[in-house]
Backbone as CSV, one residue per row, in Angstrom:
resi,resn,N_x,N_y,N_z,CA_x,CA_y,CA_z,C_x,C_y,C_z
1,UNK,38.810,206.190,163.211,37.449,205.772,162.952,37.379,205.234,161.529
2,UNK,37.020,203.490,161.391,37.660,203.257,160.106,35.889,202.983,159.591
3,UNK,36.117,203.179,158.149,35.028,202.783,157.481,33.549,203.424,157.799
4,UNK,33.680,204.564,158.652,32.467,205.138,158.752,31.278,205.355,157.719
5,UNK,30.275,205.227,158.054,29.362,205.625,156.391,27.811,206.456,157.098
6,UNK,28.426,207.213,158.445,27.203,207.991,158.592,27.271,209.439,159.346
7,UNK,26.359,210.259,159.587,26.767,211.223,160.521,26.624,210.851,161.888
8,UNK,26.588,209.721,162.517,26.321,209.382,163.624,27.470,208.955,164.007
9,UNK,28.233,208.017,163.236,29.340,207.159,163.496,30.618,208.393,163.436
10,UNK,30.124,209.159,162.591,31.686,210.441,162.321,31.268,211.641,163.709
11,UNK,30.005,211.480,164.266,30.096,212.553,165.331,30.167,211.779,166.586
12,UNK,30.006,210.420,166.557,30.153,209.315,167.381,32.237,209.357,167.989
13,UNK,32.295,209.069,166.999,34.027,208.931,166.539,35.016,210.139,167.167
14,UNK,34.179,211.393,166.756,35.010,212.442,167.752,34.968,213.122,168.646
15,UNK,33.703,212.268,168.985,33.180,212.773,170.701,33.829,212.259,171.201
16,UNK,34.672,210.741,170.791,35.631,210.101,171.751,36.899,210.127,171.476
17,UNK,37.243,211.237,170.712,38.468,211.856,170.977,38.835,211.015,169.600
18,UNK,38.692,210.445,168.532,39.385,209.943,167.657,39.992,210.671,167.159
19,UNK,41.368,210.729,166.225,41.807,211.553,165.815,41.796,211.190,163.811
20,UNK,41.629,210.007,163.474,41.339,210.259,161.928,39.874,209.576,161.949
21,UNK,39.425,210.037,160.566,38.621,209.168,160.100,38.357,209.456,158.702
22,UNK,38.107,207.836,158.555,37.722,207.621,157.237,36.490,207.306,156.927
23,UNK,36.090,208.208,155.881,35.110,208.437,155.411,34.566,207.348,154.361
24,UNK,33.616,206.186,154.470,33.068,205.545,153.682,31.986,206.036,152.947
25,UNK,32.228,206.247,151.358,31.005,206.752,150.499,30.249,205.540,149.623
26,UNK,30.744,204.170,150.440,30.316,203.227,148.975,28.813,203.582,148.461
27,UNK,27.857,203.740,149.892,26.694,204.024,149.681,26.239,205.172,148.751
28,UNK,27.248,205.877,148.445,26.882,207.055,147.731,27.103,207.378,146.355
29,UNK,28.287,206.110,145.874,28.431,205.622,144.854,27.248,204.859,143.461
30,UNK,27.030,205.429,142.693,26.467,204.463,141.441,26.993,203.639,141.104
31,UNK,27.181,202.276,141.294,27.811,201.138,140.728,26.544,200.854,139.015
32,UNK,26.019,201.589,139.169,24.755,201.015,137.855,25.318,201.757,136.931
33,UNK,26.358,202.949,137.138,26.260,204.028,135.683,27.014,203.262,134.150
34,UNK,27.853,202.361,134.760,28.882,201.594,133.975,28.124,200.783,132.973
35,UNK,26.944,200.197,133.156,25.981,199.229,132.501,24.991,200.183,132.119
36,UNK,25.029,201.028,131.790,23.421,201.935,132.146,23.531,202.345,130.624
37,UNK,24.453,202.078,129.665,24.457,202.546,128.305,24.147,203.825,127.407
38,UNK,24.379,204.741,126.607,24.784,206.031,126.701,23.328,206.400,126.498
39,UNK,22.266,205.936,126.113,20.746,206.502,126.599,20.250,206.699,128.239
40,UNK,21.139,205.523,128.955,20.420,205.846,130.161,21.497,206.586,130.982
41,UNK,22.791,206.684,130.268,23.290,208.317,131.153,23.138,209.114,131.044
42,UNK,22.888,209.694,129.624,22.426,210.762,129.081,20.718,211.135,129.654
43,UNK,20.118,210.212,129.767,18.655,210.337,131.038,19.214,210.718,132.108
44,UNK,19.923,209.957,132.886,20.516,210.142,134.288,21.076,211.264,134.430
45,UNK,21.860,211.943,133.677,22.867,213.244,133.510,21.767,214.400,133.581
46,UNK,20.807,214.124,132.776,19.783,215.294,132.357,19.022,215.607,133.580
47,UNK,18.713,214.794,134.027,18.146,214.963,135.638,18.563,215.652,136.686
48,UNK,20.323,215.936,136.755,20.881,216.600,137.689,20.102,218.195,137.254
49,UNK,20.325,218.478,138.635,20.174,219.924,138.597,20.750,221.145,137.490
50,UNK,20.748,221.408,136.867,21.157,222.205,135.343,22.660,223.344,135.826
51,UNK,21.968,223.702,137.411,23.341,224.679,138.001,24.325,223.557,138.014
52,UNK,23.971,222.207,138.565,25.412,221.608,138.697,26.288,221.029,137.269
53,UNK,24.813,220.582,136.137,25.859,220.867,135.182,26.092,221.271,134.680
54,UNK,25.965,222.673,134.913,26.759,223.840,133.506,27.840,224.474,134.253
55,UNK,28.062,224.159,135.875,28.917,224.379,136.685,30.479,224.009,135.986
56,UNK,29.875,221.918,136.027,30.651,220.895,136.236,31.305,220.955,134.243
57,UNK,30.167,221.268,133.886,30.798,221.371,132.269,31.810,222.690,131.974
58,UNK,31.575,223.662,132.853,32.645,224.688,132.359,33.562,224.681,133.152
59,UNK,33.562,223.620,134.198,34.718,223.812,134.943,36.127,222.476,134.175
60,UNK,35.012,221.401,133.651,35.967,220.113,132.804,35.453,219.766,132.123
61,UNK,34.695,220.072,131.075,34.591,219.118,129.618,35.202,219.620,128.796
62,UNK,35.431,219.096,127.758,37.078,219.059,126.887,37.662,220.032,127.139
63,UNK,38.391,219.920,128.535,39.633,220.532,129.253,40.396,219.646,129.734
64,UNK,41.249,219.939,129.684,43.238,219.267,129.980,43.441,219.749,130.711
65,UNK,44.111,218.587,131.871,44.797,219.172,133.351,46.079,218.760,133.498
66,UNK,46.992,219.298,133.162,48.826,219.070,133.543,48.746,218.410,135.187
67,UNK,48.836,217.272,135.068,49.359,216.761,136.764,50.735,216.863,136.944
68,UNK,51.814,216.267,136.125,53.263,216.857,136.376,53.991,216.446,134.813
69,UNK,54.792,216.394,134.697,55.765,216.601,133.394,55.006,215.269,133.097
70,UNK,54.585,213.999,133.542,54.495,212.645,132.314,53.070,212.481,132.629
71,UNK,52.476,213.447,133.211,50.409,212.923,133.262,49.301,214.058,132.833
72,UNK,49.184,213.610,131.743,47.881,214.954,132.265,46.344,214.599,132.451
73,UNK,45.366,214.595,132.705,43.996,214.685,132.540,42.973,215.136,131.662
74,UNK,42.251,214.461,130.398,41.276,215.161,130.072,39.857,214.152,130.322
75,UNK,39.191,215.272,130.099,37.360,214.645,130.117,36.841,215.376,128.983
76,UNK,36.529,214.502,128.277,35.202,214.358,126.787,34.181,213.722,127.256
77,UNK,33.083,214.110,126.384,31.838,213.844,127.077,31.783,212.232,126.990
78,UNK,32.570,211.556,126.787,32.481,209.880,126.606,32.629,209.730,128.312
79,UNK,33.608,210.486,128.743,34.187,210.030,130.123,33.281,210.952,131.215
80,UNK,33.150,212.373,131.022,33.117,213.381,131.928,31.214,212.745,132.390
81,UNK,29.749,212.564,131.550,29.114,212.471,132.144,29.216,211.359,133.317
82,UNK,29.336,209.747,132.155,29.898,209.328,133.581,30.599,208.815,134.919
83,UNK,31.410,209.670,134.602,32.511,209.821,136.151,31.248,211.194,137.285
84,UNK,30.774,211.818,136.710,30.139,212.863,137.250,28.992,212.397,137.975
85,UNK,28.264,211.437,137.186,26.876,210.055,137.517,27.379,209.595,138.741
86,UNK,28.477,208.769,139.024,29.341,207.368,139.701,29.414,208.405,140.952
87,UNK,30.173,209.766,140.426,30.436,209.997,141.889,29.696,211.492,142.841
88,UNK,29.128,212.072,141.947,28.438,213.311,142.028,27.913,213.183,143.936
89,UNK,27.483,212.223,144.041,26.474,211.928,145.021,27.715,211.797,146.555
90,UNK,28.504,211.058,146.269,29.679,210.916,147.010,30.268,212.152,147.884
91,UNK,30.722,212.940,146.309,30.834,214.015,146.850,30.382,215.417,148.022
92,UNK,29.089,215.343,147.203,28.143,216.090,148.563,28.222,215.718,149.727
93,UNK,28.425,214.090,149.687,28.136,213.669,150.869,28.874,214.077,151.782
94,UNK,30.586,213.862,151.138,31.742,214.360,151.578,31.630,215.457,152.440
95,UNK,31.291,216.397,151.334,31.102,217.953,151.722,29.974,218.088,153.188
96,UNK,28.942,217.622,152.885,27.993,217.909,154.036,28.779,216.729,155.818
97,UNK,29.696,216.093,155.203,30.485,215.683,156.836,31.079,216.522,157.025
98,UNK,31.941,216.545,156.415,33.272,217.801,156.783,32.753,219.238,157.031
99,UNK,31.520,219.682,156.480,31.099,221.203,156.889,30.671,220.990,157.974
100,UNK,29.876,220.090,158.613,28.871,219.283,159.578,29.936,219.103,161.051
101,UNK,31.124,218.596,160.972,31.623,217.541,161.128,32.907,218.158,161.991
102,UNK,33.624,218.586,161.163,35.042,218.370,160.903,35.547,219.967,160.963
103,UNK,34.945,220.574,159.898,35.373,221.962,160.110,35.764,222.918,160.958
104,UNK,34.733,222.683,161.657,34.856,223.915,163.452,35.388,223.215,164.350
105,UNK,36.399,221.786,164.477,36.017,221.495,165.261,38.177,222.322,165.730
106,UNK,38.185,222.116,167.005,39.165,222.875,167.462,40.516,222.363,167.683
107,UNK,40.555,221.011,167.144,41.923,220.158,167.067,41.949,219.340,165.426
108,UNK,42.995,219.520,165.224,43.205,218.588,164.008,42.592,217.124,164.047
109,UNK,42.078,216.921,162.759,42.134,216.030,162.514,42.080,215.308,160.759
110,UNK,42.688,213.946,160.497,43.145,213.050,159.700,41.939,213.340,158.854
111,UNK,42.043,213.048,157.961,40.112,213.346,157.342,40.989,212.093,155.450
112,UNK,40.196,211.143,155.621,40.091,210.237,154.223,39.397,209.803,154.216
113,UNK,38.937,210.133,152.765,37.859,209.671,151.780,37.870,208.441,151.171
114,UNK,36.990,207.172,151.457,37.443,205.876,150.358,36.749,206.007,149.487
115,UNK,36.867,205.557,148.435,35.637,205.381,147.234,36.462,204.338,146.798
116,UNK,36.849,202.699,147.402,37.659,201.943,147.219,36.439,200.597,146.780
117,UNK,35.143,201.162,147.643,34.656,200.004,147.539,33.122,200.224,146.702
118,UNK,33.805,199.860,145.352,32.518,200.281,144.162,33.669,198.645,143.406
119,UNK,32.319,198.498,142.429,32.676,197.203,141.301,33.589,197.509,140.562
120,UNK,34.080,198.645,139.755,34.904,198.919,138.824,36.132,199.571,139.680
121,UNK,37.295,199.696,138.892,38.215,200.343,139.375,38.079,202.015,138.984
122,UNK,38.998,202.617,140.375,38.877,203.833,140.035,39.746,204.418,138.702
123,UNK,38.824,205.130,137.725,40.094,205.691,136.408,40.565,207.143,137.286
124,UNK,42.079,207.300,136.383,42.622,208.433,137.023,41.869,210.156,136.920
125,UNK,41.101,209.778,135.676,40.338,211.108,135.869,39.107,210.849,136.940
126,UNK,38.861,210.161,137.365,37.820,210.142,138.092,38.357,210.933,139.460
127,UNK,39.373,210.012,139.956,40.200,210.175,140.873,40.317,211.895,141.267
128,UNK,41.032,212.405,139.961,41.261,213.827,139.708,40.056,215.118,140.010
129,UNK,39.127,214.118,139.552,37.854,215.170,139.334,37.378,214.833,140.966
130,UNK,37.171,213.479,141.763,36.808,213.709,143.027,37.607,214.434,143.831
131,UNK,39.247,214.168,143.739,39.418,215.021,144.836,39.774,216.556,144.662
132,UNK,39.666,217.148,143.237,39.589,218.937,143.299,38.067,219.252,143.553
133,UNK,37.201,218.267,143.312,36.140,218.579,143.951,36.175,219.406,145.495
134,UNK,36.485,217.911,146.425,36.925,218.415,147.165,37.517,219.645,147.964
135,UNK,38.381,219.021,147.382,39.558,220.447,147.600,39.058,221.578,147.705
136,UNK,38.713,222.064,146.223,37.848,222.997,145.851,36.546,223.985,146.975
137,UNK,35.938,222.655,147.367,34.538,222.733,148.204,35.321,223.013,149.978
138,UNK,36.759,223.266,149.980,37.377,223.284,151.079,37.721,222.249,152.522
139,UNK,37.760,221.689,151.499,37.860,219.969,152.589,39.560,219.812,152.604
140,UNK,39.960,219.646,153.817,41.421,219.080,153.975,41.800,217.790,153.939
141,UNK,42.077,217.064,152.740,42.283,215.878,152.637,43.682,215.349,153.305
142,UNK,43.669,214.330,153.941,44.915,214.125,154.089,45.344,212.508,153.248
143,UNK,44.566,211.870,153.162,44.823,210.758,152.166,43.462,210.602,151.844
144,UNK,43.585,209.808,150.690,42.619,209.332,149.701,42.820,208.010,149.622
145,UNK,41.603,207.031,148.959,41.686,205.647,149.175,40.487,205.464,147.608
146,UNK,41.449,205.022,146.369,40.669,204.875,145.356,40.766,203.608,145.325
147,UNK,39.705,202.631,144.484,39.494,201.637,144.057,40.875,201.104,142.967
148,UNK,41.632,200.585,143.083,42.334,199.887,142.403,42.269,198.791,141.389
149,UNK,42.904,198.710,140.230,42.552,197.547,139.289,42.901,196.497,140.146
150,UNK,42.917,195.569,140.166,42.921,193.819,140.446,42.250,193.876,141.901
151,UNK,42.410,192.746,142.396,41.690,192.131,144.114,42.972,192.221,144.934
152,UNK,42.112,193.203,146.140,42.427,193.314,147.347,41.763,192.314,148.490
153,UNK,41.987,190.973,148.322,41.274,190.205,150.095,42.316,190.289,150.764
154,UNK,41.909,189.962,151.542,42.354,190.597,153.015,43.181,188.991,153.082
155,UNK,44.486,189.302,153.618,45.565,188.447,154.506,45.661,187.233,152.953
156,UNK,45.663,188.043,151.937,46.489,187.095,150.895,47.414,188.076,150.016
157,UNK,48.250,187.468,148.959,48.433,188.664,147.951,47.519,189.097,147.056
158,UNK,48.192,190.192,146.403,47.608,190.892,145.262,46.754,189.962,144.157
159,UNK,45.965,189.936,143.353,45.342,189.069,142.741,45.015,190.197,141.769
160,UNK,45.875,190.342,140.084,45.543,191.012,138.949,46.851,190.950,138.193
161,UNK,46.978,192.000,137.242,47.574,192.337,136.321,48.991,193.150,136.939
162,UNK,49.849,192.846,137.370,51.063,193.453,138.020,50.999,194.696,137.312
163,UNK,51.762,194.620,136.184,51.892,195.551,135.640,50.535,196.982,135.009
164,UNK,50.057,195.949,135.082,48.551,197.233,134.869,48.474,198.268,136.518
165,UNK,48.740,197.516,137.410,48.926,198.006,138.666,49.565,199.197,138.028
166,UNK,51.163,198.669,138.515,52.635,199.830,138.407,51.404,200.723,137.495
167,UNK,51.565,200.816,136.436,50.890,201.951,135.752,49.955,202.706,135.933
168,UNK,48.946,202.237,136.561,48.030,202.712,136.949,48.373,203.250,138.384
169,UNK,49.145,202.606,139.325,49.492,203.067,140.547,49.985,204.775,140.723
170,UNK,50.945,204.521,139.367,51.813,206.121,139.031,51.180,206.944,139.143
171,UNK,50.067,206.756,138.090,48.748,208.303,137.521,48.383,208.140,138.995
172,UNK,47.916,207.330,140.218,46.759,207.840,141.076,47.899,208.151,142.043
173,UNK,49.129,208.165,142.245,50.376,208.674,142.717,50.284,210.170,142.480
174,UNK,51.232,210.305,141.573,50.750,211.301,141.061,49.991,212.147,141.172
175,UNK,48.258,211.908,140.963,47.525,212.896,141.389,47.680,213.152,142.707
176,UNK,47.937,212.414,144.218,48.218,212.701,145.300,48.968,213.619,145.166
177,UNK,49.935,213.381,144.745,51.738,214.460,144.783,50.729,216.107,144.886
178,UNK,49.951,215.917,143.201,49.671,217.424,142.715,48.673,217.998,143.975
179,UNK,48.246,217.010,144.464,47.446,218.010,145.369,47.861,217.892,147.201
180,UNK,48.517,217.166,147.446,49.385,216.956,148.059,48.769,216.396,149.426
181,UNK,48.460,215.180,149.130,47.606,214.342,150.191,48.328,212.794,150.099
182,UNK,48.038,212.136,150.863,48.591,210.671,150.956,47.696,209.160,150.192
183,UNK,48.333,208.469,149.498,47.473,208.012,148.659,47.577,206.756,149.482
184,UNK,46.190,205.771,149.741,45.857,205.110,150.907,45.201,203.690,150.214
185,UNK,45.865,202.616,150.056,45.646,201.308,149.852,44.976,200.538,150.826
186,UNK,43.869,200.404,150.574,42.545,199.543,151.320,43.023,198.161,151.317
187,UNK,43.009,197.188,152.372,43.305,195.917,152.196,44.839,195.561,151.433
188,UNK,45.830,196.369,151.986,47.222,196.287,151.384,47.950,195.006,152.225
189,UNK,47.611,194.782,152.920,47.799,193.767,153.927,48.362,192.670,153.313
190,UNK,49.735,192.025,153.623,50.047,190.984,152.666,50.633,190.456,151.191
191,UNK,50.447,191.795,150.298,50.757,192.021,149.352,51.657,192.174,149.009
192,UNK,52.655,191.198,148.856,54.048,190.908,149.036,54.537,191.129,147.660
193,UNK,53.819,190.896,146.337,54.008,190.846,145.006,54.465,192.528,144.918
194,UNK,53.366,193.370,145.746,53.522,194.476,145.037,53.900,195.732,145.623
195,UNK,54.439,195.063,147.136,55.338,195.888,147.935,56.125,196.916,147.352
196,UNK,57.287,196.215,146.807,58.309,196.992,145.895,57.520,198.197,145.083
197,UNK,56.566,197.614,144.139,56.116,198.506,143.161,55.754,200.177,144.375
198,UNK,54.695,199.645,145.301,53.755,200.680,145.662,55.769,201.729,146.267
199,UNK,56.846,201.123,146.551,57.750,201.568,147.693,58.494,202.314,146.993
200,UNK,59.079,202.147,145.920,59.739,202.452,144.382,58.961,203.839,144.071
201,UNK,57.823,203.517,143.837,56.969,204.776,143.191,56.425,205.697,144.174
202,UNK,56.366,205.462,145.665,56.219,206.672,146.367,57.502,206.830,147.087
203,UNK,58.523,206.477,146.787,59.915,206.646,147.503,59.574,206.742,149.149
């Protein structure tokens, strides 16, 4: 069940026996927090519920996360409000399919999250912080699907910065490894430039 973005389509999907689905959150995404300038996140931030952020602040603001010997993770309040803004909303959403959804139900199934399709690319702490969210909130991920630097259209190649890729590819690698889910390229189709890279780095 690809690209779902409702509870109709995800209870639609496994009434007929589907066995994955992917979970579309674009709708749940802030594409505005990026432009919104540090008065209007700091408005926006203040608004959340106070349990979620004194939750979300003692669980990661200026804290360091070891992903493996060459990555680690931190969030300062430059980064942590908003990555928390962009995706806060996503998350729940997540959570209320999969409790809804997915949980009881009596056969396995595939369960990925995109957040591929927002304006900016996904940063690796973002990445980090959505899926221990997750995790955390008891969701079985089996791949993830983040927004990538450069353009993904469909049935051409890659269109960006090669090498900003490779690098950036590693860290959101990586975080898969640490939590141990499959990391899932939206519109990989064709991408002949960067075959090697993505094949090399997940062996």
């Amino acid at each position: 069940g690809d690209h779902l973005k409702t509870h109709e389509e995800v209870d639609m999907a496994l009434n007929h026996g589907y066995t994955m689905i992917t979970l579309d959150c674009s709708e749940h995404i802030d594409n505005d927090i990026s432009s919104a300038g540090a008065d209007g996140i700091q408005t926006k931030y203040n608004a959340l519920p106070k349990e979620t952020r004194t939750h979300l602040e003692e669980k990661y603001l200026n804290k360091t996360f070891e992903i493996d010997s060459n990555y680690s993770i931190s969030y300062t309040d430059d980064n942590f409000k908003q990555i928390v803004l962009i995706y806060v909303n996503a998350i729940d959403f997540t959570l209320d399919i999969y409790n809804e959804h997915i949980r009881s139900l009596d056969r396995p199934i595939d369960f990925e999250m995109s957040i591929d399709e927002t304006l900016t690319s996904t940063a690796p702490e973002a990445h980090y912080f959505v899926a221990r969210e997750l995790i955390d909130g008891g969701v079985e991920i089996t791949s993830l699907a983040p927004r990538f630097c450069g353009e993904f259209q469909k049935g051409i190649d890659y269109i960006g910065d090669i090498e900003q890729f490779k690098e950036e590819f590693a860290a959101h690698f990586a975080i898969s490894e640490h939590f141990n889910y499959k990391i899932s390229i939206h519109s990989g189709s064709d991408k002949f430039s960067i075959f090697p890279i993505v094949g090399d780095i997940t062996k």
